[in-house]
C-alpha positions as CSV (number, residue, x, y, z in Angstrom):
1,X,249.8,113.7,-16.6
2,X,247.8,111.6,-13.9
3,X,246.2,108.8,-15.5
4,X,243.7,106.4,-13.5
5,X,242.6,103.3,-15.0
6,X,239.4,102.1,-13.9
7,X,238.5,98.6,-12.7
8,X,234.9,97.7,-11.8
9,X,235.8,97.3,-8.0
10,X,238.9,99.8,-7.0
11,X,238.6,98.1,-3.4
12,X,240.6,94.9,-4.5
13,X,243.8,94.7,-6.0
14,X,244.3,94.6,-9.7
15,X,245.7,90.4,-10.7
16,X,249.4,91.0,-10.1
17,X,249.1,94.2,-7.5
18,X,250.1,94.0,-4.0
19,X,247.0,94.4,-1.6
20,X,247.6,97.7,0.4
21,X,249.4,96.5,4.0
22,X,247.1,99.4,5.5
23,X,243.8,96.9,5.2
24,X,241.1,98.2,6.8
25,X,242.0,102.1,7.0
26,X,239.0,103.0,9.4
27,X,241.0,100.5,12.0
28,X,244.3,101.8,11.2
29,X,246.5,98.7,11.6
30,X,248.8,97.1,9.7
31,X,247.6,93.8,8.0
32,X,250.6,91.1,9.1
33,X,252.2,89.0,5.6
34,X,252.8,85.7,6.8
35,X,256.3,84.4,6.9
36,X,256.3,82.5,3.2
37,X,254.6,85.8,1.5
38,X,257.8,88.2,3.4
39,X,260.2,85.9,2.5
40,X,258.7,86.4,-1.3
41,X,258.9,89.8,-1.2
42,X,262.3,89.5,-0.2
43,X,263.5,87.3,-2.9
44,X,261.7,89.4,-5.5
45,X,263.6,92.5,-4.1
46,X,266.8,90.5,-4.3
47,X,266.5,89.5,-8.1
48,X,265.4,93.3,-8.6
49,X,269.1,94.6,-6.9
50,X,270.9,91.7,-8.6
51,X,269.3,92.7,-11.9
52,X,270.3,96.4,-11.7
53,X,273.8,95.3,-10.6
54,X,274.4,93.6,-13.7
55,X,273.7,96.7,-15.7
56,X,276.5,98.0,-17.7
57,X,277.4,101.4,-16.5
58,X,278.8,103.0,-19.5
59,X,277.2,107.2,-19.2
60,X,279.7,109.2,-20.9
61,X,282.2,111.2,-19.1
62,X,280.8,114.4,-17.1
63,X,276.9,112.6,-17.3
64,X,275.9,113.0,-14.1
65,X,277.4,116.6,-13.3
66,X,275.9,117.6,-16.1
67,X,272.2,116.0,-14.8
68,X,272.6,117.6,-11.2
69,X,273.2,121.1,-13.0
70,X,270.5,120.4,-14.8
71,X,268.3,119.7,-11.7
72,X,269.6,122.3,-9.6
73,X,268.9,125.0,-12.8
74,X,264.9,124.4,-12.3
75,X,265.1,124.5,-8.6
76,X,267.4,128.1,-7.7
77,X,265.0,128.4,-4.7
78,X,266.3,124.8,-3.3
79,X,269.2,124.0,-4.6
80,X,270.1,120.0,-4.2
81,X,273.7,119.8,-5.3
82,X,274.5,123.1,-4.4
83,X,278.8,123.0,-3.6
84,X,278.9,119.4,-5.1
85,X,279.5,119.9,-8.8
């Protein structure tokens, strides 16, 4: 399903979104983040990792093998975990 929401001016960033690090795309260069705004992003993607290592990992028994059956069972032409399980 693609959904789109629209906003009243698609060039700018929603409140909250990150602005595209492309900028100007008829330039083609990379806009530089300043040292404090990296140093966010990096502390954001360290509470992210911490808070998905604190997750209990409790799937039953045989979960996952049964997942990458499962996966490779839609896929016969491309088989990912072919010899695996």
């Amino acid at each position: 399903m693609n959904r789109s929401i629209a906003r009243p001016d698609a060039t700018e960033p929603a409140p909250g979104e990150p602005g595209s690090p492309l900028g100007d795309a008829s330039a083609g260069r990379l806009v530089p983040i300043t040292p404090v705004e990296q140093a966010r992003r990096v502390q954001a993607l360290e509470e992210a990792l911490q808070e998905f290592d604190s997750m209990p990992d409790n799937d039953p028994p045989g979960a996952w093998d049964e997942a990458m059956r499962d996966l490779d069972a839609h896929r016969p032409h491309r088989r990912l975990f072919e010899g695996i399980v």
